[in-house]
C-alpha positions as CSV (number, residue, x, y, z in Angstrom):
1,X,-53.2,-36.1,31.2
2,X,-57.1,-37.4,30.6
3,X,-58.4,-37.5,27.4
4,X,-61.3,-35.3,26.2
5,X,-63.3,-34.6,23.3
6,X,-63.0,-31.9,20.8
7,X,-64.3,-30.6,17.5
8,X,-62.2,-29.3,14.9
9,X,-64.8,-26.9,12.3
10,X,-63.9,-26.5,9.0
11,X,-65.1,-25.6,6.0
12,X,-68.0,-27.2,3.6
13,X,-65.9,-30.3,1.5
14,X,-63.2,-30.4,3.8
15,X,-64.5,-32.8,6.2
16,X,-63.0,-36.0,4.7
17,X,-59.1,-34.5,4.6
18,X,-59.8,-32.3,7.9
19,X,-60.5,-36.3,9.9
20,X,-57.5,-37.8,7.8
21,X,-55.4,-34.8,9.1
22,X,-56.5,-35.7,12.6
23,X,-55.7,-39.3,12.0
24,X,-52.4,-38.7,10.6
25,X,-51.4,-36.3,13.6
26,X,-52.7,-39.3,16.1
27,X,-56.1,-38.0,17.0
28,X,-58.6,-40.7,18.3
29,X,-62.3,-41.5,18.0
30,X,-62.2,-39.2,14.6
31,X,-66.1,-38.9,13.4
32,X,-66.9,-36.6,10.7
33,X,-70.2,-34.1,10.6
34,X,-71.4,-31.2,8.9
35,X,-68.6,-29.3,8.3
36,X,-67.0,-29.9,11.7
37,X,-64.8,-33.5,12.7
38,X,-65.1,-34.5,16.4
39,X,-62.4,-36.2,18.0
40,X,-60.4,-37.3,21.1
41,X,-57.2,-36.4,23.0
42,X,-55.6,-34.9,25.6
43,X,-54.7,-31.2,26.2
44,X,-51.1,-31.7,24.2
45,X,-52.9,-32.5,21.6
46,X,-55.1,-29.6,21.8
47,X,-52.0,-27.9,21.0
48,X,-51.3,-30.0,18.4
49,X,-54.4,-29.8,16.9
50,X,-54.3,-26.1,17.0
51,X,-50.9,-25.8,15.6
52,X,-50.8,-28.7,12.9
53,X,-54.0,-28.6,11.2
54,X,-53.8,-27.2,7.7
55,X,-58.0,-27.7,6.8
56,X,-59.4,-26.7,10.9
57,X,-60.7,-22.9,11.2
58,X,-61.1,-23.5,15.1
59,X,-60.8,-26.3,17.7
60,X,-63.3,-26.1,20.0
61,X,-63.4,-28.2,23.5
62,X,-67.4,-28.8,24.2
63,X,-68.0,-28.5,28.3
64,X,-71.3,-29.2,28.7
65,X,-75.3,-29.7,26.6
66,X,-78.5,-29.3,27.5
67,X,-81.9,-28.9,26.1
68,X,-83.5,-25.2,25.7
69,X,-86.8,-24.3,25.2
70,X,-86.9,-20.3,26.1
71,X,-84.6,-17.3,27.4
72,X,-85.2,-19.1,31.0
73,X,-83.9,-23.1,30.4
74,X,-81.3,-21.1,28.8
75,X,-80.5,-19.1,31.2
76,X,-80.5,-22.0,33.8
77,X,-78.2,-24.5,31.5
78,X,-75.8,-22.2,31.6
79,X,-75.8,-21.4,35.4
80,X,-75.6,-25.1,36.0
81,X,-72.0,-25.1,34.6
82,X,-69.4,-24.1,37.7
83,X,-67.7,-21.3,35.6
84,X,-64.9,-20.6,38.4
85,X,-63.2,-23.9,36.8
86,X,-62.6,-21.9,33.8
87,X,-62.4,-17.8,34.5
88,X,-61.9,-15.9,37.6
89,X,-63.7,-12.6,38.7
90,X,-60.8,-10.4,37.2
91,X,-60.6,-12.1,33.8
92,X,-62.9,-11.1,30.8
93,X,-64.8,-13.7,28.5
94,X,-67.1,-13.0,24.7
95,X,-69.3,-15.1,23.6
96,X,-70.4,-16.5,19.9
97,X,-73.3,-17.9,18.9
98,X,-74.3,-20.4,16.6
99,X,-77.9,-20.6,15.6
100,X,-80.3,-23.4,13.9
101,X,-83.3,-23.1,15.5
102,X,-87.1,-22.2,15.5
103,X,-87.0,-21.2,19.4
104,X,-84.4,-18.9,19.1
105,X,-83.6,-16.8,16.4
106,X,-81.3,-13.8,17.3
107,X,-77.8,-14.5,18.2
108,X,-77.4,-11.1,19.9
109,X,-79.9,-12.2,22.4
110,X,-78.7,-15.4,23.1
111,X,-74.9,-14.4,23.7
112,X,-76.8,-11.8,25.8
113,X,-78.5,-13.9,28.0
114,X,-75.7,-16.3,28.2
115,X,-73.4,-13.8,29.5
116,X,-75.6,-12.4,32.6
117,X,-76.1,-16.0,33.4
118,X,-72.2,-16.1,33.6
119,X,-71.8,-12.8,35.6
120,X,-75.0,-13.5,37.9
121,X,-73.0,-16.3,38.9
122,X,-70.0,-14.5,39.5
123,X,-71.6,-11.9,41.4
124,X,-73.7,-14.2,43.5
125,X,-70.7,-16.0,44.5
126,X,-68.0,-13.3,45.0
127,X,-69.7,-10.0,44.9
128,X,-68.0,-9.3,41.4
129,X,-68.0,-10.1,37.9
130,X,-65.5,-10.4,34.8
131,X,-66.3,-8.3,32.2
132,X,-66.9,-8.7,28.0
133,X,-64.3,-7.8,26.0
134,X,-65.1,-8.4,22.6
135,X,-61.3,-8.2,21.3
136,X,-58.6,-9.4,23.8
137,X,-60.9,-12.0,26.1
138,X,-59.5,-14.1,28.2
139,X,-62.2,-16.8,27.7
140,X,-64.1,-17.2,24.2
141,X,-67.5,-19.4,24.9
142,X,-68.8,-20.8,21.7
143,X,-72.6,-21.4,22.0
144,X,-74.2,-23.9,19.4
145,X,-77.8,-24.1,19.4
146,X,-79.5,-26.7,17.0
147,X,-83.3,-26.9,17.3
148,X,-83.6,-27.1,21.0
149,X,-80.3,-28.2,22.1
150,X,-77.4,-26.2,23.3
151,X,-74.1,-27.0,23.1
152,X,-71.6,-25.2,25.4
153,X,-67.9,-25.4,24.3
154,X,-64.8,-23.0,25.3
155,X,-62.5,-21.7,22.2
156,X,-58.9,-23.2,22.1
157,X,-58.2,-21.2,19.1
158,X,-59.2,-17.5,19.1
159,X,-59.2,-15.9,16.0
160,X,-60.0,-18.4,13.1
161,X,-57.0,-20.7,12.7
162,X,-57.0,-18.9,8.5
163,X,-55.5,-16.4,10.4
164,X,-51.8,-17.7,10.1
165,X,-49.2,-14.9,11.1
166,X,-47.8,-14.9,7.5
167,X,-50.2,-12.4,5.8
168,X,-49.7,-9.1,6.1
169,X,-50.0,-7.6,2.3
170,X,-53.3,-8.7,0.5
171,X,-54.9,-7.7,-3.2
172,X,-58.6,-7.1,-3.6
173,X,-59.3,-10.9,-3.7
174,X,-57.1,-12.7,-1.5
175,X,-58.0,-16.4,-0.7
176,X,-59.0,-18.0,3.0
177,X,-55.8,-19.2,3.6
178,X,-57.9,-23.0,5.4
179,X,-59.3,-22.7,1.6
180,X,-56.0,-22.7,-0.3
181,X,-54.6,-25.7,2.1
182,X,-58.0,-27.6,1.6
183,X,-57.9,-27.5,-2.6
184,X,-54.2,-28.4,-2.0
185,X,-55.1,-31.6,0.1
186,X,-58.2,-32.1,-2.3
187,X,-55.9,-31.5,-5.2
188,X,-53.4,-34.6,-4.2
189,X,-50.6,-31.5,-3.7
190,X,-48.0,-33.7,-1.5
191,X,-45.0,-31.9,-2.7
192,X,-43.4,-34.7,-5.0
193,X,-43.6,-32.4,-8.0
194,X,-42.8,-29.6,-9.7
195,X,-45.2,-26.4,-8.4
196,X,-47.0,-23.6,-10.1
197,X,-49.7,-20.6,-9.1
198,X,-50.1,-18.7,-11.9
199,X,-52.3,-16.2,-11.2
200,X,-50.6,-16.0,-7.2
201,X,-52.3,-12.8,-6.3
202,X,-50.8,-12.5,-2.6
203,X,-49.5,-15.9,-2.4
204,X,-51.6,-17.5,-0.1
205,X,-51.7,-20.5,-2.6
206,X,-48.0,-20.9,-2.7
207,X,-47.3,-20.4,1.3
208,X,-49.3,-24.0,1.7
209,X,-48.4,-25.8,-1.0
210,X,-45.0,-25.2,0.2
211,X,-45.5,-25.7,3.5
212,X,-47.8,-29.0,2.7
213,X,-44.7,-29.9,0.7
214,X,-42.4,-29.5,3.7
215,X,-44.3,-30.7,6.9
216,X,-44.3,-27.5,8.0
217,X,-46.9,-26.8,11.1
218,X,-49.5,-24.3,9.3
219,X,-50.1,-21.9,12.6
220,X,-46.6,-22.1,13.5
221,X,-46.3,-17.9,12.8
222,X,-49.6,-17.1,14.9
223,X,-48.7,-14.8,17.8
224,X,-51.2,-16.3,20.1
225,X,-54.1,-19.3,20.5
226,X,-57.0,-18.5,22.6
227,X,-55.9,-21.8,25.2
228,X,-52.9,-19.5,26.0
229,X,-54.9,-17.4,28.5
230,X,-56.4,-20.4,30.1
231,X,-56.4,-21.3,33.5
232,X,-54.4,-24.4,32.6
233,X,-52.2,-23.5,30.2
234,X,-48.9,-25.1,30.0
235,X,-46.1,-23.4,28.6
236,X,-43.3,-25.9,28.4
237,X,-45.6,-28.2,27.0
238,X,-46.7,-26.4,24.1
239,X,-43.2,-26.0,23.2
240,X,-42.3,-30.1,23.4
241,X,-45.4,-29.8,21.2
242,X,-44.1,-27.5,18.6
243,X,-40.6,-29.7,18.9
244,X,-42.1,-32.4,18.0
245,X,-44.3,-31.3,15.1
246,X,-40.6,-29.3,14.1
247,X,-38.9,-32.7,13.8
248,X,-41.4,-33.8,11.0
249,X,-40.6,-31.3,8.7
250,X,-38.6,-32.4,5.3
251,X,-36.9,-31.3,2.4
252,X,-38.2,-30.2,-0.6
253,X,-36.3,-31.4,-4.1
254,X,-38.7,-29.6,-6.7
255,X,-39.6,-26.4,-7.7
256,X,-42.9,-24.0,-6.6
257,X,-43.2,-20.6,-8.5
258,X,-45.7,-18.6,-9.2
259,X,-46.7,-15.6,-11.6
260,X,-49.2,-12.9,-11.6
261,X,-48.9,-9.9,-14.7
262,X,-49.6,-7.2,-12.1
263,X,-45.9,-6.0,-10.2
264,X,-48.1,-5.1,-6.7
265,X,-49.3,-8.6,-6.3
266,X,-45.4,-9.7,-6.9
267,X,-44.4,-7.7,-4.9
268,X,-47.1,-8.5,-2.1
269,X,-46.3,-12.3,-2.7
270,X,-42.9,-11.7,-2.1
271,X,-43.2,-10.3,1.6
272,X,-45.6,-12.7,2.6
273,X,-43.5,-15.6,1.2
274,X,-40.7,-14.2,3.1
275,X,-43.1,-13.7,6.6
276,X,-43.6,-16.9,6.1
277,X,-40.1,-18.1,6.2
278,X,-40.4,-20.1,2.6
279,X,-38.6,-17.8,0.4
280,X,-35.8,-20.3,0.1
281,X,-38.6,-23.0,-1.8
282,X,-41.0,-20.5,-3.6
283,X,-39.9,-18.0,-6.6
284,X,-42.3,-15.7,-7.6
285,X,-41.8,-13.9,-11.2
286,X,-44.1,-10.9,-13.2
287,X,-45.8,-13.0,-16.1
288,X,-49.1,-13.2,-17.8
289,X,-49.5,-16.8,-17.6
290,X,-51.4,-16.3,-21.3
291,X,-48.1,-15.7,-22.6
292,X,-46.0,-18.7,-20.8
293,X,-45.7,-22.0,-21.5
294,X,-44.2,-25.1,-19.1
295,X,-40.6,-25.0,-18.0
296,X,-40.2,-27.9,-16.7
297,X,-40.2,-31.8,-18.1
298,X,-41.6,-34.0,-15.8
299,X,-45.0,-33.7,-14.2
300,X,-46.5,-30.5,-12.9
301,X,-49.0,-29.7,-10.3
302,X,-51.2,-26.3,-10.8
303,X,-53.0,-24.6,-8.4
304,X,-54.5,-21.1,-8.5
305,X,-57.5,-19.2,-8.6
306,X,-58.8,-17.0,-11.0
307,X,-60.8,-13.9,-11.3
308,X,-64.5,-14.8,-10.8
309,X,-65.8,-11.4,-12.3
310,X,-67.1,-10.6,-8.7
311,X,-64.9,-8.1,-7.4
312,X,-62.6,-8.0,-10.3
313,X,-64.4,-6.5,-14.1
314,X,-62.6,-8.6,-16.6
315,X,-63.8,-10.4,-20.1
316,X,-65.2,-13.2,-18.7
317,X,-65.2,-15.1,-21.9
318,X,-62.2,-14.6,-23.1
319,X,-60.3,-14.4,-20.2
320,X,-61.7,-18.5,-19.6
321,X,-60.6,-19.4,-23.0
322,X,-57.3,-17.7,-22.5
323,X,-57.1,-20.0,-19.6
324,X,-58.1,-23.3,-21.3
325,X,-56.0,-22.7,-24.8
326,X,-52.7,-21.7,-22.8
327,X,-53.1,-25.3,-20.8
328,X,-53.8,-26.9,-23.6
329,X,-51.0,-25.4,-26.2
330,X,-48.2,-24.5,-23.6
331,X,-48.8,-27.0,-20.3
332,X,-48.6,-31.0,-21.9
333,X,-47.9,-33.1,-18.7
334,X,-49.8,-31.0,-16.5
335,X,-52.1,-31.5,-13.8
336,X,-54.1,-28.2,-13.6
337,X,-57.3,-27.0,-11.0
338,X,-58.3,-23.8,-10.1
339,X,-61.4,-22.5,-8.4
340,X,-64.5,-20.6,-9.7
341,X,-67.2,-18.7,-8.6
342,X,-68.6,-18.3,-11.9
343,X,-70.1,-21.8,-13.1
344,X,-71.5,-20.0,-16.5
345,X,-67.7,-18.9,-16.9
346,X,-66.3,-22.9,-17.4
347,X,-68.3,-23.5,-20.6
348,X,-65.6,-21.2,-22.1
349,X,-62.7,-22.8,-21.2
350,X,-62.9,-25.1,-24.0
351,X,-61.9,-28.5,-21.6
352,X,-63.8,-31.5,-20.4
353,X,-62.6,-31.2,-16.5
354,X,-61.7,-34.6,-15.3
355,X,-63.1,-33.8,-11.6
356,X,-65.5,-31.2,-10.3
357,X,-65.8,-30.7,-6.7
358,X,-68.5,-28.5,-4.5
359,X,-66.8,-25.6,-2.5
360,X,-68.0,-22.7,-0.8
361,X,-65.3,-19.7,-0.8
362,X,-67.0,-17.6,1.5
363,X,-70.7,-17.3,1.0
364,X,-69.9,-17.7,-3.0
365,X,-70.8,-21.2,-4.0
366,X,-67.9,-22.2,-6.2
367,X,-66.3,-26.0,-8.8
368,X,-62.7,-26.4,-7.6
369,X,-62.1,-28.4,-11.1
370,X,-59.7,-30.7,-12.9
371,X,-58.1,-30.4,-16.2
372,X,-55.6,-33.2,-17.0
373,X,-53.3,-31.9,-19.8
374,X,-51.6,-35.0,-21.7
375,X,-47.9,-34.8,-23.3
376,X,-49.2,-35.6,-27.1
377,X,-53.2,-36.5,-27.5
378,X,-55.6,-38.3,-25.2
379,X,-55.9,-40.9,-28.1
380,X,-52.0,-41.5,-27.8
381,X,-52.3,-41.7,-23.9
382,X,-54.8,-44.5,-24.9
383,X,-52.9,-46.5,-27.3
384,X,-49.6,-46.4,-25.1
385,X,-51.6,-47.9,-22.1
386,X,-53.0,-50.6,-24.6
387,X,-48.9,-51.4,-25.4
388,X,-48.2,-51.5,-21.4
């Protein structure tokens, strides 16, 4: 099979772990960009790609670029691309747009023009056309235009690869799903440690760190990729595909658990945990993390993310200091993040955070932060390193 190139988009921050994940699952020529990593490999990996990437939200396979000036070099760059190679007459084919540019600024116009370019062709050739269907396609063309150049790519994914199979029950907040596995990956989450969510909302947190802690394939519950309906698709290898990723996967000798105080987001956890298949590694309890304190000895490795005040009214101010006195009197030994929305909110929670990263959960700009919780004081840390 030849090799081609591909680009995996992802999310602001994510760029650095999304080319590592590549690298690790034997991608080649891995460059990173602006939220989007571009790299090499053949139409197995595709698969791969599609099916083993925890931080990717689609892999796209770029066909063809040219420079556009107006409605009419458009139209003609995209007539100059032989789309019988990809769709036949009877099939049907969207298209999304992607716009930077001064020369073109309405999307709807663009994916417009593209698609009578597509049809004309069609109709020129065969005397008839496929038609747009906007939610089953056959054929999903991703248009990118930066400035004046246009980038033509087919969609191996379909819906965004967040989209995991696992989630049916969601709260009012839930979390991206390519965001939870990111803050895991940014978090140093690699399942050698005990686990704990504890504000899990619908558990979105929890199904990744578990799976991260497994080697489980992220999108092995989706019910379909885009590259299924494909001229070339390739049944029998996408299963050797899913074997082989199957065949990495390992056990898991610690603990993940999560709380949350309200009994519908336990319960919601609960069915998606078990749609996921991970109800044997994750236990998820009723608490008000304000009232807990640490049950386990060795290290442990939190995760979670709390109310920003967006779509949730709570007490801001106490609720943040709630957060940071309950690591810092019930959680020695811990490792905790979480992710906020509400950068005035951190003053309150009464900690130094150790790392503070730049994230974007949705259009929100958000910290995913640090707070390093030692057994005993920070000056005792100190003076036992000074003995070492």
């Amino acid at each position: 099979m030849e090799n081609f190139k591909m680009i995996a988009k992802t999310f602001f921050g994510f760029e650095e772990i999304l080319a590592k994940e590549l690298q690790q699952l034997g991608a080649q020529e891995v460059q990173q960009g602006v939220r989007m990593v571009s790299f090499v490999g053949d139409k197995g990996f595709m698969y791969k790609a599609n099916l083993g990437l925890r931080t990717a939200l689609k892999i796209l396979k770029p066909i063809n670029s040219f420079r556009a000036y107006n409605e009419q070099t458009l139209y003609k760059g995209i007539q100059a691309i032989d789309w019988s190679e990809y769709i036949n007459a009877n099939q049907s084919f969207v298209v999304d747009v992607t716009l930077h540019s001064e020369q073109f600024n309405h999307s709807q116009f663009v994916a417009l023009k593209t698609k009578d370019a597509i049809v004309d062709q069609f109709r020129d050739r065969y005397g008839k056309r496929p038609d747009v269907d906007k939610d089953y396609p056959d054929l999903r063309v991703n248009l990118h235009i930066f400035n004046d150049q246009c980038s033509v790519a087919l969609d191996s994914s379909g819906n965004s690869l967040n989209q995991r199979g696992y989630r049916t029950a969601t709260n009012i907040a839930p979390i991206n799903e390519v965001l939870a596995a990111g803050m895991l990956l940014l978090s140093g989450w690699d399942g050698q440690g005990d686990f704990l969510d504890p504000m899990c909302g619908s558990g979105t947190i929890l199904a990744e760190a578990a799976m991260i802690a497994c080697n489980i394939p992220p999108n092995l519950n989706r019910k379909e990729f885009a590259f299924e309906k494909w001229n070339d698709w390739d049944n029998d290898l996408f299963d050797a595909v899913t074997d082989s990723l199957l065949k990495r996967v390992r056990e898991f000798h610690y603990t993940i658990k999560g709380y949350d105080k309200a009994p519908s987001a336990v319960m919601k956890a609960k069915d998606n945990i078990k749609n996921a298949n991970l109800d044997e590694y994750v236990t998820i309890t009723q608490e008000d993390f304000f009232r807990t304190e640490k049950e386990t000895r060795g290290p442990l490795h939190i995760v979670f993310n709390p109310p920003y005040g967006e779509r949730l009214e709570i007490d801001l101010e106490r609720f943040y200091r709630e957060i940071g006195d309950t690591l810092k009197q019930g959680y020695p030994g811990t490792n905790a993040w979480f992710i906020t929305a509400n950068l005035e909110a951190l003053k309150f929670v009464g900690l130094r955070p150790s790392r503070k990263i730049k994230l974007f959960n949705g259009k929100l700009e958000t910290r995913f932060v640090k707070y390093e919780m030692y057994e005993g004081s920070k000056k005792d840390k100190y003076l036992k390193e000074e003995d070492l």
